[in-house]
TIVO-2410 file (N, C-alpha, C; in nm, 3 decimals):
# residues 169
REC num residu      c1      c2      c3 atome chaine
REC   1      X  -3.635  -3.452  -0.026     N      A
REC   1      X  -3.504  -3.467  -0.081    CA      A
REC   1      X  -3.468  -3.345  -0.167     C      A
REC   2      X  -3.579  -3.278  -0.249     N      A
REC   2      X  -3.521  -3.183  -0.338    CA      A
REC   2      X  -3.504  -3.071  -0.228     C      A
REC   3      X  -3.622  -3.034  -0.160     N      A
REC   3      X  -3.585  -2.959  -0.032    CA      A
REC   3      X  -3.464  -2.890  -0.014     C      A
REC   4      X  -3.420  -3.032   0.049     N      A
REC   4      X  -3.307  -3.060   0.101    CA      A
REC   4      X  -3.183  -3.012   0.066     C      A
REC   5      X  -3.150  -3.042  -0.127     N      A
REC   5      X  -3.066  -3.024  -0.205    CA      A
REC   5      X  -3.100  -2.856  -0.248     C      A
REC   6      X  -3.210  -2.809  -0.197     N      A
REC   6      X  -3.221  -2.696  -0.262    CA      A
REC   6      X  -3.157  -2.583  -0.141     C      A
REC   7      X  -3.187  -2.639  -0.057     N      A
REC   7      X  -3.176  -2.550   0.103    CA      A
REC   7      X  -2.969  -2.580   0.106     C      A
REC   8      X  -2.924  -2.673   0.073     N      A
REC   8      X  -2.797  -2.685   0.083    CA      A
REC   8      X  -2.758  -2.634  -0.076     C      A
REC   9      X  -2.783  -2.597  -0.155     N      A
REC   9      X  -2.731  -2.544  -0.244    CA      A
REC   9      X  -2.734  -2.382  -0.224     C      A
REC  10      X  -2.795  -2.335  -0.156     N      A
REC  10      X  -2.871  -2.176  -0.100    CA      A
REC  10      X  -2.751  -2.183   0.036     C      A
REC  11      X  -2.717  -2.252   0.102     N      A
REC  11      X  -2.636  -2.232   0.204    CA      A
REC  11      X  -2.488  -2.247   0.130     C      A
REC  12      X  -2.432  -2.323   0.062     N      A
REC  12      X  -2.308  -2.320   0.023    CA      A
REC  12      X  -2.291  -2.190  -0.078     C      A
REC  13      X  -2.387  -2.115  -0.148     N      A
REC  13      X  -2.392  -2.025  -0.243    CA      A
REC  13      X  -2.385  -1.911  -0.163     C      A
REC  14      X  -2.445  -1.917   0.023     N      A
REC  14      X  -2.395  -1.804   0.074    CA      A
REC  14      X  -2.295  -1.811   0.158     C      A
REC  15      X  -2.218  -1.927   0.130     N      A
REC  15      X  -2.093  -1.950   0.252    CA      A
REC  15      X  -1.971  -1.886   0.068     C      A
REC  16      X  -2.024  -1.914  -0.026     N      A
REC  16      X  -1.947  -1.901  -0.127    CA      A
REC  16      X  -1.911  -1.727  -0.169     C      A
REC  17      X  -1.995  -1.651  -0.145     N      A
REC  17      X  -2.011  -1.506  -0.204    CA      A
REC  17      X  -1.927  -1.421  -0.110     C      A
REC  18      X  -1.931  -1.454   0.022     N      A
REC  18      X  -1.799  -1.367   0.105    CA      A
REC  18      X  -1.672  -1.415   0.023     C      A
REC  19      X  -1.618  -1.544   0.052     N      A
REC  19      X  -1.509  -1.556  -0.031    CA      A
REC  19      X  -1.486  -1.522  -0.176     C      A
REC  20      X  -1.575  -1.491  -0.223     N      A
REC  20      X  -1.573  -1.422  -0.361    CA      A
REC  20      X  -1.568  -1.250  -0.369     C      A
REC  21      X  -1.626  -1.231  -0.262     N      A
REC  21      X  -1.594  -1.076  -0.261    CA      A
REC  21      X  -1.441  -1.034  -0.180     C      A
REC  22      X  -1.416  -1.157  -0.122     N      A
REC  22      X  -1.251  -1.101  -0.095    CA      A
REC  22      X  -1.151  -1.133  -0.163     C      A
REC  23      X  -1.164  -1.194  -0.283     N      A
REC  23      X  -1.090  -1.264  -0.390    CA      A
REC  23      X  -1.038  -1.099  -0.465     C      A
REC  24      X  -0.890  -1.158  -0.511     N      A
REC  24      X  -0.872  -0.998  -0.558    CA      A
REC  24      X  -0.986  -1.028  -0.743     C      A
REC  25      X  -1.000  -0.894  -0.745     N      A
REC  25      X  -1.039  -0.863  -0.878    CA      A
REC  25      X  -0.982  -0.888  -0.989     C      A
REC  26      X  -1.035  -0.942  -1.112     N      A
REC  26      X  -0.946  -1.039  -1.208    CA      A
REC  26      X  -0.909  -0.918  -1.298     C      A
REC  27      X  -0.972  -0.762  -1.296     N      A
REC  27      X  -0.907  -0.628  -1.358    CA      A
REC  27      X  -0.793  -0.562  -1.367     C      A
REC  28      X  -0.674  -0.533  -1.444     N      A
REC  28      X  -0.564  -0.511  -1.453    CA      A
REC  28      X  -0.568  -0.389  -1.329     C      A
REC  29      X  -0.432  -0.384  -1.249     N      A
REC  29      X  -0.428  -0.295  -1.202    CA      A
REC  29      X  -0.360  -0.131  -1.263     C      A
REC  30      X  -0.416  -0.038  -1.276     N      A
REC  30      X  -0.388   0.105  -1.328    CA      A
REC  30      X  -0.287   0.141  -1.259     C      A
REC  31      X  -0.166   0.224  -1.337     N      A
REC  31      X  -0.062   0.254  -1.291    CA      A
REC  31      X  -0.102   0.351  -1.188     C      A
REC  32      X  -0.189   0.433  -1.220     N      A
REC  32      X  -0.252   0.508  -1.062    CA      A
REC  32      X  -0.261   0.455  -0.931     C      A
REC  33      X  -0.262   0.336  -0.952     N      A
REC  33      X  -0.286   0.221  -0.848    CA      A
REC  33      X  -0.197   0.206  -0.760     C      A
REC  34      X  -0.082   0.169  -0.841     N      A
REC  34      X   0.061   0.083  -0.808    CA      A
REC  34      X   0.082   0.227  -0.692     C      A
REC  35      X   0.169   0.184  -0.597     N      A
REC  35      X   0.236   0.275  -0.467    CA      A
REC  35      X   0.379   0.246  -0.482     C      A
REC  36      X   0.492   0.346  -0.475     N      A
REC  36      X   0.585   0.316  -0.437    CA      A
REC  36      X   0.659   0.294  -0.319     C      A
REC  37      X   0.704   0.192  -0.282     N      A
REC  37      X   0.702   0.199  -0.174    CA      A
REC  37      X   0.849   0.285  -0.101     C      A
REC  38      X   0.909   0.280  -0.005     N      A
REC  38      X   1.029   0.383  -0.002    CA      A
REC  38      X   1.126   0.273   0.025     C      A
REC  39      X   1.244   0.376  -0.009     N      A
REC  39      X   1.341   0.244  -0.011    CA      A
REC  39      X   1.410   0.184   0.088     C      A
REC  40      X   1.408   0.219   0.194     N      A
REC  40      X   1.436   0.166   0.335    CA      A
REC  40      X   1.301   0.101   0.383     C      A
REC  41      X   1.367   0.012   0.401     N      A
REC  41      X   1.269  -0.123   0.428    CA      A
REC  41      X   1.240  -0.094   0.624     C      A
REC  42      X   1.146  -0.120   0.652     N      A
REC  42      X   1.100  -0.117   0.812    CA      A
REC  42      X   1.155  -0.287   0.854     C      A
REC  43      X   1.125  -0.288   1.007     N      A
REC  43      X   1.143  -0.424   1.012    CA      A
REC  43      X   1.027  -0.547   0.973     C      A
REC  44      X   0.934  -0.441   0.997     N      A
REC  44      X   0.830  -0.522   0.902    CA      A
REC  44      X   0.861  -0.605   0.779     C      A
REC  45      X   0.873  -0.515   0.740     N      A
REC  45      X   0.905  -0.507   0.565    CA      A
REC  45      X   1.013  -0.660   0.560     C      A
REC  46      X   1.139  -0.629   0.602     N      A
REC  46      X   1.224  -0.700   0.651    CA      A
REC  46      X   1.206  -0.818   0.641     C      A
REC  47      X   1.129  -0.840   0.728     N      A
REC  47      X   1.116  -0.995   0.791    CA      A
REC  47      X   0.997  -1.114   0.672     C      A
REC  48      X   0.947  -1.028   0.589     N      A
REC  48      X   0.930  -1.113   0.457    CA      A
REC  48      X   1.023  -1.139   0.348     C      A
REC  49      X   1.111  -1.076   0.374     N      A
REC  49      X   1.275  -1.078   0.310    CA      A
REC  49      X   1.355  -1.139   0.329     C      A
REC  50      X   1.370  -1.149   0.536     N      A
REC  50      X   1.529  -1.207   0.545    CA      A
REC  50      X   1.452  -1.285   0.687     C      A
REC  51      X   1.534  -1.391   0.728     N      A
REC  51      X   1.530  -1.467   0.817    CA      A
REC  51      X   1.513  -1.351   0.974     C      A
REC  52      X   1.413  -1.354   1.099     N      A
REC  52      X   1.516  -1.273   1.219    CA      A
REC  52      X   1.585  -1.275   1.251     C      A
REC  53      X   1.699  -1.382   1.220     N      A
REC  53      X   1.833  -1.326   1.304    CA      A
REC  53      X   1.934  -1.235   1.233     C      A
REC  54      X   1.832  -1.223   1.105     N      A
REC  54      X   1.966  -1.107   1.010    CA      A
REC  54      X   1.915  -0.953   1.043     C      A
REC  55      X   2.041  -0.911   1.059     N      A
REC  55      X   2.064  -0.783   1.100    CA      A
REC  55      X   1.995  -0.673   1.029     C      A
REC  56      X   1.939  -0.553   1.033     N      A
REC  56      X   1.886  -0.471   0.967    CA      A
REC  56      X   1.986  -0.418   0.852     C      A
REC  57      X   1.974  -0.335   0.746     N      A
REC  57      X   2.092  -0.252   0.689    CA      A
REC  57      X   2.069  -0.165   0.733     C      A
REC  58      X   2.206  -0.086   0.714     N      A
REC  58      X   2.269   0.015   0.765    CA      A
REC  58      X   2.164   0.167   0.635     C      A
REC  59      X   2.121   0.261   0.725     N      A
REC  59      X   2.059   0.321   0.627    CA      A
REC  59      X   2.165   0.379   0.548     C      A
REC  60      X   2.101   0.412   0.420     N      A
REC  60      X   2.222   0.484   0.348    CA      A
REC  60      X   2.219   0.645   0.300     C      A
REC  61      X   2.338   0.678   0.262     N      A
REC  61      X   2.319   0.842   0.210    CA      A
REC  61      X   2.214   0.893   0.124     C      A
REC  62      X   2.151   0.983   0.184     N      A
REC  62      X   2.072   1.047   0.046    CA      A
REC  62      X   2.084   1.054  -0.087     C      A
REC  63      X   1.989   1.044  -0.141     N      A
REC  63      X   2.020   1.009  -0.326    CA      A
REC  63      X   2.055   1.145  -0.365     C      A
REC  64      X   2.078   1.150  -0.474     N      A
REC  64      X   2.133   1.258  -0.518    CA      A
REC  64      X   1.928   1.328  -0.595     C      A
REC  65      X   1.868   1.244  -0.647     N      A
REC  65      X   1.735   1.230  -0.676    CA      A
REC  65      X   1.674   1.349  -0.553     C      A
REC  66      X   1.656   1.307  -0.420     N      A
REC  66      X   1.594   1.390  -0.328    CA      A
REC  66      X   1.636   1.518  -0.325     C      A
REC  67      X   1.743   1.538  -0.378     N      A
REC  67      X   1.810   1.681  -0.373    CA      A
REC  67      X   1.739   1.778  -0.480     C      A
REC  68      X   1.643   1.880  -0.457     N      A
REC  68      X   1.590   1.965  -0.548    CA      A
REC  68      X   1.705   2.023  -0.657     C      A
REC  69      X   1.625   1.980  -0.777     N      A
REC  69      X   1.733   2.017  -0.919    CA      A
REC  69      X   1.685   2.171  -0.933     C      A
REC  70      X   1.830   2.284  -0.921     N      A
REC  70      X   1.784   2.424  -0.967    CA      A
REC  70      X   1.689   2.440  -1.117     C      A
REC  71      X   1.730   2.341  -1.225     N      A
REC  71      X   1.642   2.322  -1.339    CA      A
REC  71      X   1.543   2.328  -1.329     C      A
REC  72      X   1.463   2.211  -1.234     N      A
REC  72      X   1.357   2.180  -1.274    CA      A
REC  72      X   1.243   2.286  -1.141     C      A
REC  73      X   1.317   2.347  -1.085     N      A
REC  73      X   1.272   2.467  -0.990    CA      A
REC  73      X   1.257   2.557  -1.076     C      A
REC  74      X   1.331   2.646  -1.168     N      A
REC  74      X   1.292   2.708  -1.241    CA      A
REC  74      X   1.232   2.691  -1.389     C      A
REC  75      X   1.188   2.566  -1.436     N      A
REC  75      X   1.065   2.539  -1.530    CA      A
REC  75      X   0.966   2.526  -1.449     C      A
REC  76      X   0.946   2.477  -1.313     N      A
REC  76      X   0.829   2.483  -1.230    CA      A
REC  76      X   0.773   2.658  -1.235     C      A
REC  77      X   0.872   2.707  -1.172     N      A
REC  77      X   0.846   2.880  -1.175    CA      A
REC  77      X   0.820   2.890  -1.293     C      A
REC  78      X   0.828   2.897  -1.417     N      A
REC  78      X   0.790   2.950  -1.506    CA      A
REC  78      X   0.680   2.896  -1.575     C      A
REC  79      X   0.588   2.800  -1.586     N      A
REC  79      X   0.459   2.701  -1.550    CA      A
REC  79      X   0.432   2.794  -1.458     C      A
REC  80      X   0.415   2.832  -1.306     N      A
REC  80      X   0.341   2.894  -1.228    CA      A
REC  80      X   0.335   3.062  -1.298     C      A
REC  81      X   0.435   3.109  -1.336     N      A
REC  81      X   0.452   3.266  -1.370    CA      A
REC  81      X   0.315   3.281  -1.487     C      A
REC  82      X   0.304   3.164  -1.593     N      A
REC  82      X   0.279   3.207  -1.716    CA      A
REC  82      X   0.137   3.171  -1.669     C      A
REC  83      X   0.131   3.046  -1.617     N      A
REC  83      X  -0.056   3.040  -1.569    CA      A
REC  83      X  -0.083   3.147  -1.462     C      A
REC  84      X   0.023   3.236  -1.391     N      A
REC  84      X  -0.061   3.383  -1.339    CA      A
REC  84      X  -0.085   3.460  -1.440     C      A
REC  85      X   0.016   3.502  -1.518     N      A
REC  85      X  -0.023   3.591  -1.620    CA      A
REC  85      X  -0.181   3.550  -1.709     C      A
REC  86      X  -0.190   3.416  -1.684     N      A
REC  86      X  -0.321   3.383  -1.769    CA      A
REC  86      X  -0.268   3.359  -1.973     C      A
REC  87      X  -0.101   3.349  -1.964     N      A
REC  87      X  -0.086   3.348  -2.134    CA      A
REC  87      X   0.003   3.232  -2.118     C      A
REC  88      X  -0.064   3.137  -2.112     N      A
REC  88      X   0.071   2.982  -2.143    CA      A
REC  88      X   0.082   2.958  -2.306     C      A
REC  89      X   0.196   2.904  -2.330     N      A
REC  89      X   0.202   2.898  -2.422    CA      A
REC  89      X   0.135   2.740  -2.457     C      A
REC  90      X   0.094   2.659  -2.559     N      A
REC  90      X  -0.018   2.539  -2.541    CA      A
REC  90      X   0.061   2.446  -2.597     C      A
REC  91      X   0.163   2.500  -2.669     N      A
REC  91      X   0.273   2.411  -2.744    CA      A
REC  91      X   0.339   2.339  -2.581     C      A
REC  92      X   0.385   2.354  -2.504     N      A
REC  92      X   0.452   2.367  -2.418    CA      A
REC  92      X   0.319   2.247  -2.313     C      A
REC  93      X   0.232   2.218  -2.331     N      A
REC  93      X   0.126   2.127  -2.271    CA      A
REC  93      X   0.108   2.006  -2.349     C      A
REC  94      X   0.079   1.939  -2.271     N      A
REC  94      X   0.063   1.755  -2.370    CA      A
REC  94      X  -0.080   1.776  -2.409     C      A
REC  95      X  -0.127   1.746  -2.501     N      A
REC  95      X  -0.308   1.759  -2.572    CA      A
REC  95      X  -0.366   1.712  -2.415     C      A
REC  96      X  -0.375   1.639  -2.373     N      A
REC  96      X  -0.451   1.621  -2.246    CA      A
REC  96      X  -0.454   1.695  -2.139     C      A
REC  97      X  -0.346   1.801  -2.099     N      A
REC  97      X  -0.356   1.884  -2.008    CA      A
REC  97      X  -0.462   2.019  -2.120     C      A
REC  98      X  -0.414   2.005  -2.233     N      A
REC  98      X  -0.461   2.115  -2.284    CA      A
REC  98      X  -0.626   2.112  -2.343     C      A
REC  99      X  -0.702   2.013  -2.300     N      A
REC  99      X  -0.817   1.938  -2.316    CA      A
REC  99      X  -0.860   2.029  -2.221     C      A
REC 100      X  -0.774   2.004  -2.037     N      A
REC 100      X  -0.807   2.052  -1.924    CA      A
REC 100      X  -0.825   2.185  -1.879     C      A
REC 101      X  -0.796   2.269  -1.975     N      A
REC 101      X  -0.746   2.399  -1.976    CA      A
REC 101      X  -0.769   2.471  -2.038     C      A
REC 102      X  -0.943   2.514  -2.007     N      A
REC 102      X  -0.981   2.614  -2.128    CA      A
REC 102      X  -0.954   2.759  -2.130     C      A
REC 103      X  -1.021   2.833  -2.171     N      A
REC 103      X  -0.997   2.974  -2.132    CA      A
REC 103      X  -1.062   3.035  -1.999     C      A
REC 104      X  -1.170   2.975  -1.968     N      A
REC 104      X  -1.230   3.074  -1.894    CA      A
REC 104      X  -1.154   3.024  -1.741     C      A
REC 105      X  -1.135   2.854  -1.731     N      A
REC 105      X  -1.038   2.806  -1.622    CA      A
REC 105      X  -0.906   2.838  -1.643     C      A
REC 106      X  -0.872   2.903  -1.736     N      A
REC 106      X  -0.711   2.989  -1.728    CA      A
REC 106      X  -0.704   3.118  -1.675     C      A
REC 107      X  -0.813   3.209  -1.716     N      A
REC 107      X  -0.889   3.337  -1.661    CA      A
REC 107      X  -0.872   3.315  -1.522     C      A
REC 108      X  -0.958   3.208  -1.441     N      A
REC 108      X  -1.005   3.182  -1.356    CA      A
REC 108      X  -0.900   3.201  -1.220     C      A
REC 109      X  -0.782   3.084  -1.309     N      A
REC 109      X  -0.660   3.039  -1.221    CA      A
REC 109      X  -0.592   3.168  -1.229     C      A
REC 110      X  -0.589   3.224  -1.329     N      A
REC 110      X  -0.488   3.369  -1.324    CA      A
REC 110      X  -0.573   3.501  -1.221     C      A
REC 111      X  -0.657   3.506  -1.178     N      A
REC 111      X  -0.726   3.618  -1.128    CA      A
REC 111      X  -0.661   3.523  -0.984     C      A
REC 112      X  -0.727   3.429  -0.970     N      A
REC 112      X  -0.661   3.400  -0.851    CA      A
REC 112      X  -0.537   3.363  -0.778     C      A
REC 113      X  -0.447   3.353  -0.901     N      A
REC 113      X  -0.305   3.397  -0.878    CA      A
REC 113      X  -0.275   3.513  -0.862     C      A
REC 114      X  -0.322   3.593  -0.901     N      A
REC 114      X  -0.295   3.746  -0.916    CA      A
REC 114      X  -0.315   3.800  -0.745     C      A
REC 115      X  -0.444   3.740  -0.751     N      A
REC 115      X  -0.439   3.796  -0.637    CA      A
REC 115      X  -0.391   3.769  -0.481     C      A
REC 116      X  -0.330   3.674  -0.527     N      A
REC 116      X  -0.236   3.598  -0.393    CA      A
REC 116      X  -0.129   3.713  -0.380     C      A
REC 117      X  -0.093   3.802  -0.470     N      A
REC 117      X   0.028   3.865  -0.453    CA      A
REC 117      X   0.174   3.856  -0.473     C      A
REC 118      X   0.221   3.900  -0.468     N      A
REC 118      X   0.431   3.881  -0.504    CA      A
REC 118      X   0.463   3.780  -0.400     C      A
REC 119      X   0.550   3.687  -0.464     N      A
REC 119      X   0.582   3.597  -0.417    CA      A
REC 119      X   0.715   3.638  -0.295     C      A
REC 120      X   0.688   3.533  -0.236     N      A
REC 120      X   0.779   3.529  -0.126    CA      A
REC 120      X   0.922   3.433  -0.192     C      A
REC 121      X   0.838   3.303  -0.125     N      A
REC 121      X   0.920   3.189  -0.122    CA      A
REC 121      X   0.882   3.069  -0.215     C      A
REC 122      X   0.944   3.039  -0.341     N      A
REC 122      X   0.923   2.913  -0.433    CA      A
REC 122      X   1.034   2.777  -0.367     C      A
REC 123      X   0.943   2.698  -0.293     N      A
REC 123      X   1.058   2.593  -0.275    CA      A
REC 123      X   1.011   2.471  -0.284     C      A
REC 124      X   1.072   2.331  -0.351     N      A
REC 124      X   1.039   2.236  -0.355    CA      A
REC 124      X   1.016   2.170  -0.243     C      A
REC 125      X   0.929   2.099  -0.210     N      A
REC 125      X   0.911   2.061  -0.081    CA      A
REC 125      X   0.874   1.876  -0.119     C      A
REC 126      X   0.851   1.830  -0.228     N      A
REC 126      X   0.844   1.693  -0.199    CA      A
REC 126      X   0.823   1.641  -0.414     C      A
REC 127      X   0.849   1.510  -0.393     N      A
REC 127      X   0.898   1.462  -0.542    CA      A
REC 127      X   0.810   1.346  -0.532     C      A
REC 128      X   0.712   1.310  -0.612     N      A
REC 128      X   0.640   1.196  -0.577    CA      A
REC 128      X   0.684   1.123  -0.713     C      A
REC 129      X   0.745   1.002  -0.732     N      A
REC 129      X   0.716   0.935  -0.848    CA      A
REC 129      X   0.678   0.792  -0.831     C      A
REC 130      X   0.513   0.774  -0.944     N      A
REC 130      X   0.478   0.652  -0.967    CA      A
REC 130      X   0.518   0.608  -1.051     C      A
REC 131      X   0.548   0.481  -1.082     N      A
REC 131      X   0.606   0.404  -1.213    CA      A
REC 131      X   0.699   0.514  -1.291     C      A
REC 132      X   0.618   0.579  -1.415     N      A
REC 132      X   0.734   0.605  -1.485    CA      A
REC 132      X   0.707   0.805  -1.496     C      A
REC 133      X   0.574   0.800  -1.383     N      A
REC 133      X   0.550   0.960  -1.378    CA      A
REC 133      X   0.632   1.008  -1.278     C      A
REC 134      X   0.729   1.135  -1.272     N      A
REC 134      X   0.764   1.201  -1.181    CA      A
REC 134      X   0.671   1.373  -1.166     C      A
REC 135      X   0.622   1.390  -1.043     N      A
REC 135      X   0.554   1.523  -0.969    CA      A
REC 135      X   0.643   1.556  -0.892     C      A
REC 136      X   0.639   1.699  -0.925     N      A
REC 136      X   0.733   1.764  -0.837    CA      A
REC 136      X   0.647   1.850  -0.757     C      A
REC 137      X   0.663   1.904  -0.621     N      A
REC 137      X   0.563   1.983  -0.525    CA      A
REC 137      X   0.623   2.111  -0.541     C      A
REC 138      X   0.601   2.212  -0.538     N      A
REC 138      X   0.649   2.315  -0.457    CA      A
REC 138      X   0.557   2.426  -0.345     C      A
REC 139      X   0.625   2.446  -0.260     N      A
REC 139      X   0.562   2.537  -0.189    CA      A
REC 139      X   0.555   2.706  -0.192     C      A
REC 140      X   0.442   2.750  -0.263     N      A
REC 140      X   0.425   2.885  -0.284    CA      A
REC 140      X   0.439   2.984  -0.172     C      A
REC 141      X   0.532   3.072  -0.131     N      A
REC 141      X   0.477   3.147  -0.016    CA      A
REC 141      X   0.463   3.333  -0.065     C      A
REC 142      X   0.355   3.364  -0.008     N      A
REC 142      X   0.327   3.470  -0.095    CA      A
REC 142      X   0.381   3.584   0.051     C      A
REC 143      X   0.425   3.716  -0.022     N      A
REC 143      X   0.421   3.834   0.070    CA      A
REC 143      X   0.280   3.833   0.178     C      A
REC 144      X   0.186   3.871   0.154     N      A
REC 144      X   0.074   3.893   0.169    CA      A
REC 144      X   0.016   3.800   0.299     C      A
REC 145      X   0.078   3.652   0.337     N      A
REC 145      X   0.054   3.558   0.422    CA      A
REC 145      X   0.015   3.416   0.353     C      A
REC 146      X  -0.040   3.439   0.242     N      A
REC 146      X  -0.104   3.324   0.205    CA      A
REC 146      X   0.000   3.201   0.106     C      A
REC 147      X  -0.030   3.086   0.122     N      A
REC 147      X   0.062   2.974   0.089    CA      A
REC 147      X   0.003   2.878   0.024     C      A
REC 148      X   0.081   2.871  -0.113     N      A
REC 148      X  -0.057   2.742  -0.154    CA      A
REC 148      X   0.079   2.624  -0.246     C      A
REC 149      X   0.015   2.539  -0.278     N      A
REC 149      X   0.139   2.448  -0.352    CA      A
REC 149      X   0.132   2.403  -0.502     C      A
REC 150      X   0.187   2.387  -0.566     N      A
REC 150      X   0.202   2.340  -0.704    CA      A
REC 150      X   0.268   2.226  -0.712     C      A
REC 151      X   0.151   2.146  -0.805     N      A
REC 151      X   0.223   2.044  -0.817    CA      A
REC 151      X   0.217   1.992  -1.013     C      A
REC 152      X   0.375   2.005  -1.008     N      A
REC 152      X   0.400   1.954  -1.178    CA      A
REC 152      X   0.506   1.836  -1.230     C      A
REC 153      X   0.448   1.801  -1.351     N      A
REC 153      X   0.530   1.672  -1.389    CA      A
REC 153      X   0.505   1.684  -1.551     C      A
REC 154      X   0.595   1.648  -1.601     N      A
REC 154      X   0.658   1.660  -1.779    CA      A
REC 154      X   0.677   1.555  -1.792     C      A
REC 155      X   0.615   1.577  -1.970     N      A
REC 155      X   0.665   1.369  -1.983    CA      A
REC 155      X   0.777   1.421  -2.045     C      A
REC 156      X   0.783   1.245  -2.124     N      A
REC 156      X   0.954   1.247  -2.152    CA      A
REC 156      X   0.994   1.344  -2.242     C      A
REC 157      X   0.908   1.421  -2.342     N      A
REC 157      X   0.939   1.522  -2.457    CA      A
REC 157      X   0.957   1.667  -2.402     C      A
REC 158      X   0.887   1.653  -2.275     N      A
REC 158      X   0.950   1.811  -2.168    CA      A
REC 158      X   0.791   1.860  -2.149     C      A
REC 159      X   0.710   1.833  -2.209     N      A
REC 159      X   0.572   1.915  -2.217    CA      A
REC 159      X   0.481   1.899  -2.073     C      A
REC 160      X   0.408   1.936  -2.043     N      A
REC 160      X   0.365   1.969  -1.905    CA      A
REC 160      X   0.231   1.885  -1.906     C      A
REC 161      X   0.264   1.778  -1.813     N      A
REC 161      X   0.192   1.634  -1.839    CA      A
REC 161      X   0.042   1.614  -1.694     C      A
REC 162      X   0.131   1.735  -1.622     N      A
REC 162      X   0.046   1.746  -1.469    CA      A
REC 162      X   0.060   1.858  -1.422     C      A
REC 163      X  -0.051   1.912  -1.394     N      A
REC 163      X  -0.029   2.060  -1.304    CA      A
REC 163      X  -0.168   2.076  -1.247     C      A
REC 164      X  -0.125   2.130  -1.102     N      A
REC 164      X  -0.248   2.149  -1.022    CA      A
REC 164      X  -0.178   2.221  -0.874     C      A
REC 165      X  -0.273   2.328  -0.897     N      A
REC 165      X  -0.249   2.437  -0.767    CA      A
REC 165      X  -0.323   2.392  -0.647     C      A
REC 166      X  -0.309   2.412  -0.513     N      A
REC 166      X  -0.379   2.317  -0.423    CA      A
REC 166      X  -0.345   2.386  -0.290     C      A
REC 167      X  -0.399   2.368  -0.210     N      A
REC 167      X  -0.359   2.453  -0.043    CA      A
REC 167      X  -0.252   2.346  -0.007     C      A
REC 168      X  -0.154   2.421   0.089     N      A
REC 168      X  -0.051   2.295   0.146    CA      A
REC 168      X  -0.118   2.157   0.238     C      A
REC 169      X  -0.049   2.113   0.249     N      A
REC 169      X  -0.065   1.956   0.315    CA      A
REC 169      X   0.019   1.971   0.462     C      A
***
């Protein structure tokens, strides 16, 4: 009898642990986490929304948002200009980027800006925002052939909250 109760307590404890590992996690989720999703809904999407016999919407005009701001193209350029030169100013960085950013990885990034060469082409190429962070992309194109991308985001006081140079996508 104890057997018994012991061998069925060992079987329900392993019929129990799959369903426990697919249970979501009781840990807050990190705004890193969260995805935005886009704002045109698929029909997928849709059909947890609206009944099938309702009609799709009509897509709508571009936001004015997707449209690259000349502003914020040229504080991007000037973030990329000052980390080639290797002299940013630190006032101008949030303490946490400036944690990230010592001298010898400012050295580092500036030799290898330098040597990418005179720029070609600075153009925004994509705007990612999570929750309440906005990244802006741009695409570097250098004389020389070579192309690499920047990607930056400012919090709300203007200071430079994200930056990271990266090969294109």
């Amino acid at each position: 009898m104890i057997v018994r109760r012991l061998l069925a307590g060992l079987l329900l404890t392993g019929l129990a642990v799959p369903a426990l590992a697919s249970a979501p996690h009781p840990r807050e989720s990190r705004p890193a986490e969260i995805v935005q999703l886009p704002t045109t809904a698929s029909r997928v999407f849709m059909r947890a929304e609206a009944s099938d016999d309702a009609e799709p919407p009509a897509p709508g005009p571009a936001t004015a948002a997707s449209t690259p701001s000349p502003e914020v193209a040229a504080r991007a350029r000037a973030v990329f200009e000052t980390n080639r030169a290797g002299k940013i100013d630190r006032s101008q960085y949030t303490d946490e980027m400036n944690g990230y950013i010592d001298d010898k990885s400012l050295a580092t990034a500036s030799a290898q800006l330098t040597g990418l060469g005179e720029v070609k082409n600075f153009i925004q190429v994509r705007k990612i925002t999570q929750g309440r962070t906005t990244v802006y992309v741009f695409r570097i194109d250098f004389v020389k052939g070579s192309t690499i991308e920047e990607a930056v985001g400012w919090n709300p006081a203007g200071k430079v909250d994200f930056l990271q140079f990266t090969a294109p996508r």
